[in-house]
C-alpha positions as CSV (number, residue, x, y, z in Angstrom):
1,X,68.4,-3.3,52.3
2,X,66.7,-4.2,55.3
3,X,67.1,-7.9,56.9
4,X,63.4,-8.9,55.8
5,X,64.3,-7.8,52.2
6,X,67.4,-9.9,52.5
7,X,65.5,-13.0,53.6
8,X,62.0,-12.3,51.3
9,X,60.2,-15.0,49.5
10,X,60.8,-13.1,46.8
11,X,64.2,-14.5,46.0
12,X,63.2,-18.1,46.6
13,X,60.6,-17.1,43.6
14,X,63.2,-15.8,41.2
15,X,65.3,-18.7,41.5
16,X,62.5,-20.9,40.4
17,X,61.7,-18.3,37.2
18,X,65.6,-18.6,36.0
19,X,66.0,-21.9,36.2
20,X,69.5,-22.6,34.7
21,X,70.6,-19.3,33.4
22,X,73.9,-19.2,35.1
23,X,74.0,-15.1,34.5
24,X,70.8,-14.0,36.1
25,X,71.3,-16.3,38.7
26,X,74.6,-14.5,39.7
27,X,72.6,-11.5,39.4
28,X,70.1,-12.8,41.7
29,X,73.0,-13.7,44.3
30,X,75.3,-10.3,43.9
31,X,72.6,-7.7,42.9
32,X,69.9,-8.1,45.2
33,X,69.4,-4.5,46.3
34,X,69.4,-3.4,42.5
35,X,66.7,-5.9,42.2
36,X,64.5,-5.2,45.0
37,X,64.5,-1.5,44.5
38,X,63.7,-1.8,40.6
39,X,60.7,-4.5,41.1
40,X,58.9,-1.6,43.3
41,X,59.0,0.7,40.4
42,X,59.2,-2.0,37.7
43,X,55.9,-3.0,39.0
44,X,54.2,1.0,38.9
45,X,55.8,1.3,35.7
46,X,53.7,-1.1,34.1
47,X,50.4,0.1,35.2
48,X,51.8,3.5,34.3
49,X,52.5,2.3,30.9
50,X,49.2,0.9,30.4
51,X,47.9,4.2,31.6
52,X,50.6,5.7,28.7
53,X,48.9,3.2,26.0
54,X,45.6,3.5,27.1
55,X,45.7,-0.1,27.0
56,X,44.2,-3.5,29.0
57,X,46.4,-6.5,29.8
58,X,46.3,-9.5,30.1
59,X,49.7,-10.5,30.0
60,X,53.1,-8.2,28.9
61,X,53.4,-10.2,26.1
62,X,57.1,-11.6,25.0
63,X,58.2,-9.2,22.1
64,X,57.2,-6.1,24.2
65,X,59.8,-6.2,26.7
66,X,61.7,-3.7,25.4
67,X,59.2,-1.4,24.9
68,X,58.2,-1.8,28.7
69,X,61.9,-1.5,29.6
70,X,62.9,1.5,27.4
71,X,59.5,3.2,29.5
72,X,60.3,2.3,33.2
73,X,64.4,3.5,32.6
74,X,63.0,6.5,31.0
75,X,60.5,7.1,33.9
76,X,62.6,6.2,36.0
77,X,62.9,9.1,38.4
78,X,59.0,10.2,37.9
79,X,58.2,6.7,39.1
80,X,60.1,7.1,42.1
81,X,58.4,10.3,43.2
82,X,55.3,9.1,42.5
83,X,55.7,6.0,44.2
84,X,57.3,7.5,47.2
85,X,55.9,11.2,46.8
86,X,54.8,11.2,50.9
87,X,56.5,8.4,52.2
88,X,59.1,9.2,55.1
89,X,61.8,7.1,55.2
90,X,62.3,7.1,51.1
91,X,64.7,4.1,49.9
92,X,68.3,5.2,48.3
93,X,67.4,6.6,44.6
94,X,68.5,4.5,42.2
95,X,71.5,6.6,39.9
96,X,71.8,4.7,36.6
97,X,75.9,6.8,36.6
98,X,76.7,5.0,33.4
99,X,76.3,2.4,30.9
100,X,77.3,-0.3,32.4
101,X,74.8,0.4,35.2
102,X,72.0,1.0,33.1
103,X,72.6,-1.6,30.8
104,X,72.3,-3.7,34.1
105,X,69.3,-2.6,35.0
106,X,67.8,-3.0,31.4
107,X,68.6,-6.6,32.2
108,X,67.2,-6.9,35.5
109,X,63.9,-5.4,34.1
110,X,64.2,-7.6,31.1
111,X,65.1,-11.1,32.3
112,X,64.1,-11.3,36.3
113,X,61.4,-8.8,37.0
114,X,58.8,-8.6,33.9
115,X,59.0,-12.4,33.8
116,X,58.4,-12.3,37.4
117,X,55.1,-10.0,37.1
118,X,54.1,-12.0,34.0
119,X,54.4,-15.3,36.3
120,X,52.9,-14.5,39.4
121,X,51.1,-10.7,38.7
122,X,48.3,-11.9,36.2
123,X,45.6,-13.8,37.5
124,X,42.2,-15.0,36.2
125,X,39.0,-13.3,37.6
126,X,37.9,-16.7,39.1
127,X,40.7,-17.3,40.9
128,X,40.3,-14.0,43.0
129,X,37.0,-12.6,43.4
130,X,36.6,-13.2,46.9
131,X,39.5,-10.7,47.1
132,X,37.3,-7.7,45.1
133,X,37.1,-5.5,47.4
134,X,40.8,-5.7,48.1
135,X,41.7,-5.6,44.5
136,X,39.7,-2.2,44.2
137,X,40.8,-0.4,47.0
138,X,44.5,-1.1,45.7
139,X,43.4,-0.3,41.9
140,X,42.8,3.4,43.6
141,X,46.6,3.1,45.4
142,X,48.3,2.1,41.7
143,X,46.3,4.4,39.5
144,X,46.2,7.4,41.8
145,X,48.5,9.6,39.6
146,X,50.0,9.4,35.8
147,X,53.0,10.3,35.4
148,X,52.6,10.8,31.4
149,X,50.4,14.0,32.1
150,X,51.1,17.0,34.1
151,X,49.2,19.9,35.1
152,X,49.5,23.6,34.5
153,X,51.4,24.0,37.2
154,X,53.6,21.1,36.8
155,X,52.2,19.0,39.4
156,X,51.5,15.6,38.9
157,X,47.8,14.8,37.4
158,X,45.4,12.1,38.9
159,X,44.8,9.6,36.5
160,X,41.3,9.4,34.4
161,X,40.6,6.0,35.8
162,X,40.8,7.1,39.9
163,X,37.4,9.5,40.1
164,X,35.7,6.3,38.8
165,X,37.5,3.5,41.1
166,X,37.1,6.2,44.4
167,X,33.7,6.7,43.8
168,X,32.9,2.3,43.2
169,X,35.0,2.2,46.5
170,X,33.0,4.8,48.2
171,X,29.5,3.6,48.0
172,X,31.5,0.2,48.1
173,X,29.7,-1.2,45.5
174,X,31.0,-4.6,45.8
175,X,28.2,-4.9,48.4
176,X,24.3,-4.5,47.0
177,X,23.1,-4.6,50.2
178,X,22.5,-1.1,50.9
179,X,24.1,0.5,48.3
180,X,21.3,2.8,47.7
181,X,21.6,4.1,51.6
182,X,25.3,5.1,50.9
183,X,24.4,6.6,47.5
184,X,22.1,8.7,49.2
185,X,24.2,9.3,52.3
186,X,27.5,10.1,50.2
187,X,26.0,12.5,47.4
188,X,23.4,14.8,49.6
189,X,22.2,17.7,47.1
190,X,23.1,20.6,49.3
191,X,26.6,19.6,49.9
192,X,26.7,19.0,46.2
193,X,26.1,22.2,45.6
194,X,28.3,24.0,47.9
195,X,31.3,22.4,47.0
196,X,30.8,23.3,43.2
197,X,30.4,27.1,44.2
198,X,33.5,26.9,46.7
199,X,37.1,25.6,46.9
200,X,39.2,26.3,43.6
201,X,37.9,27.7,40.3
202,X,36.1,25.7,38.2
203,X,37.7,26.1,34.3
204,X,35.6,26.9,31.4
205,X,36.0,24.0,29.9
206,X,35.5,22.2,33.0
207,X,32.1,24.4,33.6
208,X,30.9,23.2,30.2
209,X,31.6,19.1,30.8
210,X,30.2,19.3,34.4
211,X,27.0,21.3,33.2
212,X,24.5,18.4,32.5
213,X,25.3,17.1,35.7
214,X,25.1,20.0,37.7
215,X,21.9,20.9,36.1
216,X,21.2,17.1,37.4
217,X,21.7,17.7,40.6
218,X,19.4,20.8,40.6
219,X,16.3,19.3,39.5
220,X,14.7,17.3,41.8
221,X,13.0,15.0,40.0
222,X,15.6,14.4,37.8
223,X,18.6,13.7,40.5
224,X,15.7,11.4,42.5
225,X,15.2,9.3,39.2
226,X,18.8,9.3,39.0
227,X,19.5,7.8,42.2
228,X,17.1,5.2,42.1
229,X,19.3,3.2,39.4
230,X,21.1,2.5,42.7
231,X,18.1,0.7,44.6
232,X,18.0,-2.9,44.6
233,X,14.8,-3.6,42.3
234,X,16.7,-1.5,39.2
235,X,20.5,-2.3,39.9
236,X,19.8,-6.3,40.4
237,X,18.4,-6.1,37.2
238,X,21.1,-4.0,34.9
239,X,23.5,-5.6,32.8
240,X,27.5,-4.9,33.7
241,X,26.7,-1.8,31.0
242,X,24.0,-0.2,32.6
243,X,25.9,-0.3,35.8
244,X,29.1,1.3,34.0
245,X,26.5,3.7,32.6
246,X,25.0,4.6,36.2
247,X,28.8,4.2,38.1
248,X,30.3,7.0,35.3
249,X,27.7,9.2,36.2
250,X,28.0,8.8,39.4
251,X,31.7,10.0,39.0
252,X,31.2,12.9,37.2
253,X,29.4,13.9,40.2
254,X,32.4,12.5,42.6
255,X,34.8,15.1,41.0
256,X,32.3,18.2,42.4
257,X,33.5,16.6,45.9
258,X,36.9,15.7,45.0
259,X,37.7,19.0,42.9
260,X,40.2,20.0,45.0
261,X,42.3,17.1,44.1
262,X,41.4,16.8,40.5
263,X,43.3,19.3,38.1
264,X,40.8,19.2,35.5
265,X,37.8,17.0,35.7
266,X,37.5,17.1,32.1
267,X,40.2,14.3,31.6
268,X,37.4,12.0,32.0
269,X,36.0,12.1,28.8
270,X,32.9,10.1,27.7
271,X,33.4,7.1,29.6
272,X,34.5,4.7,26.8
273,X,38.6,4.9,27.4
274,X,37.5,4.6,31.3
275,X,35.6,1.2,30.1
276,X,38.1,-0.3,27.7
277,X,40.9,0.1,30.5
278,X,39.4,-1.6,33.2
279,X,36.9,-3.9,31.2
280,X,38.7,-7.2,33.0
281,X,38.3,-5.7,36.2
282,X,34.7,-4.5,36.2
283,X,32.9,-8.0,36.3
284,X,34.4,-8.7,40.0
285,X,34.2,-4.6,40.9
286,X,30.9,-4.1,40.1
287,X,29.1,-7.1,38.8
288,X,30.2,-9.7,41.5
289,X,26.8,-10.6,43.0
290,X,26.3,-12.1,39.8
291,X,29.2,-14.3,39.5
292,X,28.8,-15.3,43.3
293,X,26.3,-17.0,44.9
294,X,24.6,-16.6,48.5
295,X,27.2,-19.4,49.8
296,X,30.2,-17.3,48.6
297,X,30.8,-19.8,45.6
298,X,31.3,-18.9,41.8
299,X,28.0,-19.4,39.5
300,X,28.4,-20.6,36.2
301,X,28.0,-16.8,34.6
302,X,31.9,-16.4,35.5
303,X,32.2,-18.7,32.0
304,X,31.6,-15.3,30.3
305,X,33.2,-13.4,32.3
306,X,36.6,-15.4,33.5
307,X,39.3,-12.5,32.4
308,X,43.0,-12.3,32.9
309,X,43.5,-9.0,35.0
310,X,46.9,-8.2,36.7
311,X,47.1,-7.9,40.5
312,X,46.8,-4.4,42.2
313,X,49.2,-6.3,45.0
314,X,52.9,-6.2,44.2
315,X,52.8,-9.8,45.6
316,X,56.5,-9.5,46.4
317,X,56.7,-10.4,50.1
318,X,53.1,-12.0,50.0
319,X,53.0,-14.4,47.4
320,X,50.9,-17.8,48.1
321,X,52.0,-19.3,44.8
322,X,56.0,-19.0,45.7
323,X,55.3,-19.6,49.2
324,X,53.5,-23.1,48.8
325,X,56.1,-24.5,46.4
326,X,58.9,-22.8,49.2
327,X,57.4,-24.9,52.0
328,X,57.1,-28.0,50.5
329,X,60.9,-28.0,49.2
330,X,61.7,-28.0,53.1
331,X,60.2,-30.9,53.8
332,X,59.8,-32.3,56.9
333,X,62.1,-29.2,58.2
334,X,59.4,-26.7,57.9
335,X,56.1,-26.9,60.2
336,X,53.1,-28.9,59.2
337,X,50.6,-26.0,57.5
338,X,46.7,-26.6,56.0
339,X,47.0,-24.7,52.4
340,X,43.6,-23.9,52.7
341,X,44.8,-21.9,55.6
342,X,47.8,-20.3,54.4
343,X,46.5,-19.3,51.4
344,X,43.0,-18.0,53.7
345,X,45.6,-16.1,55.7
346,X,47.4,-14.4,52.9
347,X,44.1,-13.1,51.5
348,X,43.2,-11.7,54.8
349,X,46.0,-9.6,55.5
350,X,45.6,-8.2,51.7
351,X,42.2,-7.6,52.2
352,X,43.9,-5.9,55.9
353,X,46.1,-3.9,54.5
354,X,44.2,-2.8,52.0
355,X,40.6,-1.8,53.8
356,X,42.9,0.5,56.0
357,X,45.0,2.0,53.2
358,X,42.4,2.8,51.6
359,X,40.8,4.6,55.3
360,X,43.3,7.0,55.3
361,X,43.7,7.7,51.7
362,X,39.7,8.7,51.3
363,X,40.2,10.2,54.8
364,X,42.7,12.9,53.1
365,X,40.4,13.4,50.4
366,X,36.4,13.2,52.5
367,X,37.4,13.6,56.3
368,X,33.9,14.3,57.5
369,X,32.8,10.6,56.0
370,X,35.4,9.1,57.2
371,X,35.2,10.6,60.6
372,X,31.3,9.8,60.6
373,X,32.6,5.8,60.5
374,X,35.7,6.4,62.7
375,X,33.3,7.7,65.5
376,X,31.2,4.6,65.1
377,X,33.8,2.8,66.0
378,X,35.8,5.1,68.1
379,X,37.7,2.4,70.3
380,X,38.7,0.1,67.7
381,X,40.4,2.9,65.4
382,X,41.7,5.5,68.3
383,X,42.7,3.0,71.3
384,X,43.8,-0.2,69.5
385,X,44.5,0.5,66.0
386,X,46.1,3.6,66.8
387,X,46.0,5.0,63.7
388,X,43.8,7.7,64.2
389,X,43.3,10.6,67.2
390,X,40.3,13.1,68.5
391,X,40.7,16.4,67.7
392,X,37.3,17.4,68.9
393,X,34.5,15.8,69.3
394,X,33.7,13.2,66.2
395,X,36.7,15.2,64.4
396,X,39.7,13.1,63.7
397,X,43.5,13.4,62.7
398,X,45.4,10.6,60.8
399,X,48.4,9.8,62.9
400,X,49.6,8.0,59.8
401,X,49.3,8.6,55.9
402,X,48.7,5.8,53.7
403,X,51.7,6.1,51.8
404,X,53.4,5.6,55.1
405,X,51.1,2.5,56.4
406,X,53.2,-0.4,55.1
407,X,53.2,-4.1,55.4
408,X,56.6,-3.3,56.0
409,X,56.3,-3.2,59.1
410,X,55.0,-6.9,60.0
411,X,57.9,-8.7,58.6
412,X,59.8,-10.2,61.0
413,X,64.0,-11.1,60.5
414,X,65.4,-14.1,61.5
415,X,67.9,-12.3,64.0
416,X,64.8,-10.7,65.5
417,X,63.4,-14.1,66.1
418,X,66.4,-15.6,67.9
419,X,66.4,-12.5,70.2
420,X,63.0,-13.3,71.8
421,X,64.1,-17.3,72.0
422,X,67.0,-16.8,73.3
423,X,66.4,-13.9,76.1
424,X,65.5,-14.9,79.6
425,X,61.9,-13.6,81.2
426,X,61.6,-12.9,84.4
427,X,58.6,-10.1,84.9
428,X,56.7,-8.0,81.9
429,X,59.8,-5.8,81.5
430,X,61.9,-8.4,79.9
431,X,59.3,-8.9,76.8
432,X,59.5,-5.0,75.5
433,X,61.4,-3.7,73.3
434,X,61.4,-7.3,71.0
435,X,60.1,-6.2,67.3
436,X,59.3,-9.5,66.7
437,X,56.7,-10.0,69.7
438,X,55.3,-6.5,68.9
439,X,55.0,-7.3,65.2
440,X,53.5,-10.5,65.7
441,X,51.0,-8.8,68.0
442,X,50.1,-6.0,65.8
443,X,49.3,-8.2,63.0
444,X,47.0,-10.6,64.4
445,X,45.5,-7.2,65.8
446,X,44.8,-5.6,62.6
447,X,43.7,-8.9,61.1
448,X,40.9,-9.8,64.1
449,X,39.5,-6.4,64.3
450,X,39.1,-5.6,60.4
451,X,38.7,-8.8,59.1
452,X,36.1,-10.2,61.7
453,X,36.0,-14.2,60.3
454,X,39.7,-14.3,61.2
455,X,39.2,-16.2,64.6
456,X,37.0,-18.1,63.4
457,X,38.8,-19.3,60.3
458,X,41.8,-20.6,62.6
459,X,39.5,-21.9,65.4
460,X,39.8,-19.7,67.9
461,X,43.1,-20.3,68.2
462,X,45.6,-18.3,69.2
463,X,48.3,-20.8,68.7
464,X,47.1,-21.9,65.0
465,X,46.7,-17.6,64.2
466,X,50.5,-16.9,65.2
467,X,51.6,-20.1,63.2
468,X,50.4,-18.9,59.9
469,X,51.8,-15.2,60.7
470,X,54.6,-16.2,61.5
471,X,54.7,-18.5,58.1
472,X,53.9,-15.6,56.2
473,X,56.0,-12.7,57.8
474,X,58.8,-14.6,58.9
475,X,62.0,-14.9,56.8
476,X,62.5,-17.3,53.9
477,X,66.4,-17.9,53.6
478,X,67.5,-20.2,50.7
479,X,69.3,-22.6,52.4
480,X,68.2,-23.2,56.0
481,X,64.2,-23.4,57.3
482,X,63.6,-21.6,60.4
483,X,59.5,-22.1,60.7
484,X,60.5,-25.5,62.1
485,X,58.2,-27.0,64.5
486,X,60.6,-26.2,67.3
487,X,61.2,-22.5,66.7
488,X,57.5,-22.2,66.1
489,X,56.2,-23.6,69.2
490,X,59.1,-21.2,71.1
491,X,57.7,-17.9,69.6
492,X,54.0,-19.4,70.4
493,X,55.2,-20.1,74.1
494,X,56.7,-16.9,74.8
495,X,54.2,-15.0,73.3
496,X,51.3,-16.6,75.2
497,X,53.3,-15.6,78.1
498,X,53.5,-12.4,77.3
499,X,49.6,-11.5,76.6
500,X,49.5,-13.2,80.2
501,X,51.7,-10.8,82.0
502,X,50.0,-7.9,80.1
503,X,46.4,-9.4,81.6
504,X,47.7,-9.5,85.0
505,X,49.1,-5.7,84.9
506,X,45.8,-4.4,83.4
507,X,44.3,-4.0,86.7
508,X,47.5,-2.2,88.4
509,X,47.4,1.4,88.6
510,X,51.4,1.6,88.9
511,X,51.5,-0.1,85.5
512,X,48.2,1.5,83.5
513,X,50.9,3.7,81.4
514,X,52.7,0.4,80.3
515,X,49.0,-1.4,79.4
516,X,48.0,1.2,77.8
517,X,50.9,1.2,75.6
518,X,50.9,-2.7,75.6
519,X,46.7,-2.4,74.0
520,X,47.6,-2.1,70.7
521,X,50.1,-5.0,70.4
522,X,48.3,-7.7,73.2
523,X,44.5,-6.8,74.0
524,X,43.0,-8.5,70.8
525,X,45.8,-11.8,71.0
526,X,44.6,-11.9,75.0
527,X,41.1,-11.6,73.7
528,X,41.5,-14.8,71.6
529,X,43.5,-16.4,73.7
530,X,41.0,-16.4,76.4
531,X,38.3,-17.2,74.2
532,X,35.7,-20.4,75.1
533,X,34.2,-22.1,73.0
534,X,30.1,-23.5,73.1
């Protein structure tokens, strides 16, 4: 396990779910890396059973545990490779060598981590649709592949529900204003039909389901009365059905581009198992203009549409409703916070880590639209995100996949935050090589460029945006605090500094390797830092 694992938020939350059951508490204490590698899959294994089912939840209800546990041990291994199919460095495989073990983990499943999903995992539509966006583009992550179909070949199969979650991401449907433009800019007619004449071979029976579409597509009129449904004057005025109706169109049209990727378009059927599965999800996906008003706040439609849906986000490491309840058992130990702001810091780095997921992922998939918005915003992606380079002119390589982008690497160990207090700076040199000083940095980079209302939300100020980082990605042991006021103001301190002796080496030309280098950890924090208020 790594250090951050050790000290997650995560325990602090399973603690409070056992209460006084004396033998999953001892589990908690001696089984810890049996119990964080199964949540990970635990947590797939349940959308993958409702996949299995062909289900909607709203809760795993009680006298279903076993049925949920029998899956995930069964699945075990498929789960793993799906969940870490391109990842690089791959966690130790979890060997169930013999009954004792696997009765163990039956256990685990059982009485800590199901109860933990069922706790903190299901939430009501109201209580996160400012988060829809987030929620989709991590919907497409979760139900990517299913694992309880494969292909001729014996690969894995996409799932039937991630043609019609890519394509609402896509034309980010979330977002009336302009849809029609990216409808129109996404599905052009003669790149429609070049890519059903080219790539693999189309299957008879995939010839036959695709045909009314195709024949769509062909006639003018027909494909221009088609598109409309996405201007404002019709879709302001459809129902959530005739905007499923329009959307599953739409996809059938999505898997021409995507066929490639698809094994057999065909497992889409008529719409109606796609519908039933993600019915909870669809009033904040694609009908959240309604249910929100110009101010941002909930109308009083949300009545009929208030479901329970269950969290695309693992909410293991970032969890606002163990994190609150943490904080205030320290007491006066732990640094003053503003809820409002913790909880408007958690939902931005989601939202972060989600929007550029979800970047590279359509990237593998549509590189030419990507690229099209990559060179829009060349600097921001190439020179201080770093995630992408130029190949050629407005062409673009990935320099990381999304399986690989993790919030793993923002969280910040305890021993990592005594290194930078207690080491001694005397010129630039002495601040590299700290992880937590470049983690700190990379974070409140990712979160000012992508999610532009993050300055504003903590006041401009740098001090107040490092607090609730380091709130969030800093460790959570049991029994010590170390967010205290003290340590806090320390990492704040030396940080400052450091964004300071990165602005005075900017301008040297015997130090323009090291800045350059230094960009993607400091230039945004210096930014903010600078900043002057009217």
């Amino acid at each position: 396990m790594k250090s951050f694992e050790k000290e997650s938020i995560f325990w602090y939350g399973l603690h409070t779910l056992v209460k006084d059951n004396a033998q999953l508490k001892y589990y908690i204490t001696t089984e810890k890396e049996l119990i964080n590698s199964l949540y990970a899959l635990t947590y797939l294994g349940v959308f993958q059973y409702t996949l299995y089912r062909g289900i909607k939840l709203e809760e795993i209800p009680l006298e279903d545990t076993n049925e949920y546990v029998n899956y995930i041990i069964e699945n075990l291994e498929e789960l793993y490779k799906v969940r870490y199919r391109f990842v690089k460095e791959k966690p130790k495989k979890i060997t169930l060598k013999d009954e004792e073990t696997l009765q163990l983990a039956e256990d685990i499943i059982a009485g800590l981590l199901i109860p933990y999903i069922n706790a903190y995992c299901f939430k009501k539509t109201s209580q996160v649709y400012s988060l829809n966006g987030a929620y989709l583009r991590e919907s497409i992550i979760n139900f990517e592949y299913d694992i309880n179909h494969h292909a001729d070949d014996g690969k894995l199969k996409t799932s039937m529900l991630y043609p019609f979650l890519f394509t609402l991401n896509l034309i980010k449907v979330f977002d009336d204003q302009g849809l029609y433009q990216r409808v129109l800019k996404y599905y052009q007619k003669d790149n429609l039909t070049r890519k059903y004449h080219s790539g693999r071979e189309w299957k008879p029976k995939e010839i036959e389901y695709l045909q009314e579409t195709f024949e769509l597509i062909e006639n003018d009129e027909e494909w221009g009365m088609f598109l409309s449904n996405f201007s404002i004057s019709k879709w302001t005025n459809f129902d959530i059905k005739e905007r499923f109706k329009a959307l599953f169109q739409l996809t059938k049209v999505s898997t021409i581009l995507m066929k490639d990727e698809i094994s057999a378009v065909t497992m889409l059927g008529d719409g109606e198992e796609v519908y039933d599965m993600l019915e909870n999800y669809l009033p904040i996906y694609i009908y959240n203009d309604k249910l929100v008003d110009s101010e941002g706040n909930l109308t009083h439609k949300i009545k009929n549409f208030d479901k329970v849906i269950m969290s695309p986000f693992s909410l293991q490491q970032i969890n606002f409703d163990i994190l609150k309840p943490y904080i205030e058992s320290k007491n006066e130990r732990h640094i003053s916070v503003d809820f409002d702001k913790l909880i408007a810091m958690c939902k931005i780095v989601l939202k972060v880590f989600s929007e550029i997921r979800m970047l590279l992922l359509t990237h593998e998939y549509l590189p030419k639209v990507v690229d099209s918005q990559i060179a829009t915003k060349k600097k921001l992606f190439v020179e201080i995100l770093d995630i992408f380079e130029e190949v050629k002119d407005c062409k673009y390589k990935r320099k990381i996949d999304s399986e690989n982008f993790s919030d793993d690497w923002f969280y910040i160990s305890e021993d990592e935050i005594n290194e930078v207090i207690e080491a001694k700076y005397n010129s630039i040199e002495d601040y590299l090589n700290k992880p937590a000083l470049d983690k700190l940095g990379r974070i409140m980079t990712f979160s000012l460029s992508i999610e532009t209302y993050t300055a504003r939300t903590f006041d401009y100020s740098l001090q107040e945006l490092l607090t609730y980082n380091l709130v969030i990605f800093g460790p959570h042991p049991l029994d010590h605090t170390v967010q205290t006021q003290e340590t806090v103001q320390k990492m704040y301190d030396i940080f400052k500094q450091y964004c300071l002796e990165y602005e005075n080496i900017k301008s040297l030309t015997t130090k323009q390797e090291l800045a350059d280098n230094l960009k993607i950890h400091l230039e945004l924090p210096l930014k903010l830092l600078n900043w002057k208020k009217d």
